[in-house]
C-alpha positions as CSV (number, residue, x, y, z in Angstrom):
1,X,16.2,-29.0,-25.4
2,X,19.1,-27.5,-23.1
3,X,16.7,-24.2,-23.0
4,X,13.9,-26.2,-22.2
5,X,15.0,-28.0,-19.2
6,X,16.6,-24.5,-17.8
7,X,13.1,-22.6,-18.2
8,X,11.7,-25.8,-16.2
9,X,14.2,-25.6,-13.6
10,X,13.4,-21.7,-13.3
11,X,9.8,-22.1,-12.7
12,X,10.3,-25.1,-10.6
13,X,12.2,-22.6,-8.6
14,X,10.1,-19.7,-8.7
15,X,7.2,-21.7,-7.8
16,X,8.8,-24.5,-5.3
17,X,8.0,-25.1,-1.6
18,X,8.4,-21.9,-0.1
19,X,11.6,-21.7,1.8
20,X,11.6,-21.0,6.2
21,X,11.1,-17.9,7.3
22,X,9.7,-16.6,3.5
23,X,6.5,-14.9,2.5
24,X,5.8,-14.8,-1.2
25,X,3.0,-13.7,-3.8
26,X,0.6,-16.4,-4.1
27,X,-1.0,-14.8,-7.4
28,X,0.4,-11.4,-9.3
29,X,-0.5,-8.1,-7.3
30,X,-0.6,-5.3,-9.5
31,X,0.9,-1.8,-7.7
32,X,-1.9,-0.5,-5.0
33,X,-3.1,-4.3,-4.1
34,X,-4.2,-4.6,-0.7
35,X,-2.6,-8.3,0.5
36,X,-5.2,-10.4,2.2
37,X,-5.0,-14.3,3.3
38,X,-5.8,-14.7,-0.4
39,X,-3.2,-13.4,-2.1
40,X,0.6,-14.2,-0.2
41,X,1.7,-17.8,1.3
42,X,4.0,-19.0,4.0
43,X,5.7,-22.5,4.9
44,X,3.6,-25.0,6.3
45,X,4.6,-25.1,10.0
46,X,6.7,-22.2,9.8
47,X,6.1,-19.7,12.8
48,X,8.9,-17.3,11.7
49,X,6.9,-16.7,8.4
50,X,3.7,-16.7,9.9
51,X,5.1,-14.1,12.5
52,X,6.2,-12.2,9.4
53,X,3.3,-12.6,7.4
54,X,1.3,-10.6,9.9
55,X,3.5,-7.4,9.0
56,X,2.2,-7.7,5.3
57,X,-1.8,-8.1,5.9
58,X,-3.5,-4.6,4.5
59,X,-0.4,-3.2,3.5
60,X,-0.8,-2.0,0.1
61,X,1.7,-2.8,-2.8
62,X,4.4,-0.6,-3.9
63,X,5.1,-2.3,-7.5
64,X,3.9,-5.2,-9.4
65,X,4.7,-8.3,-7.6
66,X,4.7,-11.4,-9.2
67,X,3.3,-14.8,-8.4
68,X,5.9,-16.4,-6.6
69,X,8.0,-13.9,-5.5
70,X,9.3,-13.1,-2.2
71,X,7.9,-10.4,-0.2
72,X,10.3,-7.4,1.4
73,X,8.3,-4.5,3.5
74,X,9.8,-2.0,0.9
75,X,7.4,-3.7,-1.7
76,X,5.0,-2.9,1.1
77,X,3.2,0.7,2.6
78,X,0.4,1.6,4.7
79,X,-3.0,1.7,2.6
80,X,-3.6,5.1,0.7
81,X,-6.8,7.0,2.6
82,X,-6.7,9.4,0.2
83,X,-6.5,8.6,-3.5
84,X,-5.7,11.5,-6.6
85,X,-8.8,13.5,-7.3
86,X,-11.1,12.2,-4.5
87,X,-12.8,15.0,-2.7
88,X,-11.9,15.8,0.8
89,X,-12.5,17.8,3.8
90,X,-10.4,20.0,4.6
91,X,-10.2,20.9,8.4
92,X,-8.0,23.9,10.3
93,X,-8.4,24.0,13.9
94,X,-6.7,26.7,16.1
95,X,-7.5,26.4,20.0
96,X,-11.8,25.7,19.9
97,X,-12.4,27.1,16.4
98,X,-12.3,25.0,13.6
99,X,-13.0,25.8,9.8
100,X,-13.7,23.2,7.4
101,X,-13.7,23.0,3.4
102,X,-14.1,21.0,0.5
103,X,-11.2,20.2,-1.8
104,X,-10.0,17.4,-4.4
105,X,-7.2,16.0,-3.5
106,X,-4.0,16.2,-6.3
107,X,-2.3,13.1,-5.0
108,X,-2.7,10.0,-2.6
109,X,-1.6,9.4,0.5
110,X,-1.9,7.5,3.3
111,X,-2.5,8.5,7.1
112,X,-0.2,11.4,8.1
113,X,1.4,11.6,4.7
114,X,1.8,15.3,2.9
115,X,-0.6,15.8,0.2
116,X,-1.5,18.6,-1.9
117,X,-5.1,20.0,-2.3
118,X,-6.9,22.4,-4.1
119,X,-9.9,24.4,-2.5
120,X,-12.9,24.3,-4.3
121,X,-14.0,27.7,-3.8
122,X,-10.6,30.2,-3.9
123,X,-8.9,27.5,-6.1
124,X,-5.9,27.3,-4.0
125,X,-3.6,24.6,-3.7
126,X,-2.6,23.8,0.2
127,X,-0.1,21.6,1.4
128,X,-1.7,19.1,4.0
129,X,-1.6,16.1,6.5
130,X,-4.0,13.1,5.5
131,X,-6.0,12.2,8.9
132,X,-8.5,9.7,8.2
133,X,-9.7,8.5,4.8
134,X,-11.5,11.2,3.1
135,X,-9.9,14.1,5.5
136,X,-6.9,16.7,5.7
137,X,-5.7,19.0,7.8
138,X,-3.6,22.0,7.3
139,X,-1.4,21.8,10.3
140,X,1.6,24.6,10.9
């Protein structure tokens, strides 16, 4: 009965009134969740956490996040452009001449983030800078 009442109390506290100035999971976000309106909640009333709240909207999860649990912005990074395997333009400018290639991209990344790529023609991998969703650039 003792163990009863405790697991109560914990889920009471987990899922009670959220607290001033808190941000928390409204449902569970698995890792690369973008959070929306839908998915976090803030104190009625509260400006502080609906200041904060703002910082979180399309930030993409870091982890699994439970329902109920508070929200830090290390839980939180921009959204991924670029996800593993997706192919991508590659782009190398120098003064007006620009040279572009396709490539697959070997890991995700978000914009201005260091990815690596492999060419589809030579095969090579290159080390380069996510731009826009869908685009790299080998930068010196």
């Amino acid at each position: 009965m003792v163990k009863f009442l405790a697991l109560i109390l914990a889920i009471m506290a987990l899922f009670g009134p959220v607290r001033a100035g808190e941000v928390r999971a409204k449902v569970t976000l698995s890792k690369g969740t973008i959070l929306t309106l839908d998915n976090i909640v803030v104190g009625e009333g509260d400006t502080e956490a609906a200041s904060m709240a703002g910082l979180y909207f399309g930030k993409q999860v870091t982890r699994t996040i439970y329902a109920g649990t508070g929200l830090s912005l290390t839980m939180v990074r921009e959204p991924d452009l670029v996800r593993r395997n997706e192919i991508v333009l590659i782009s190398y400018r120098l003064g007006s001449l620009t040279i572009t290639n396709q490539g697959r991209a070997l890991g995700a990344g978000s914009k201005n983030m260091r990815i690596k790529v492999i060419t589809d023609g030579s095969r090579k991998v290159l080390s380069v800078r996510v731009i826009a969703a869908g685009e790299v650039a080998i930068t010196r």
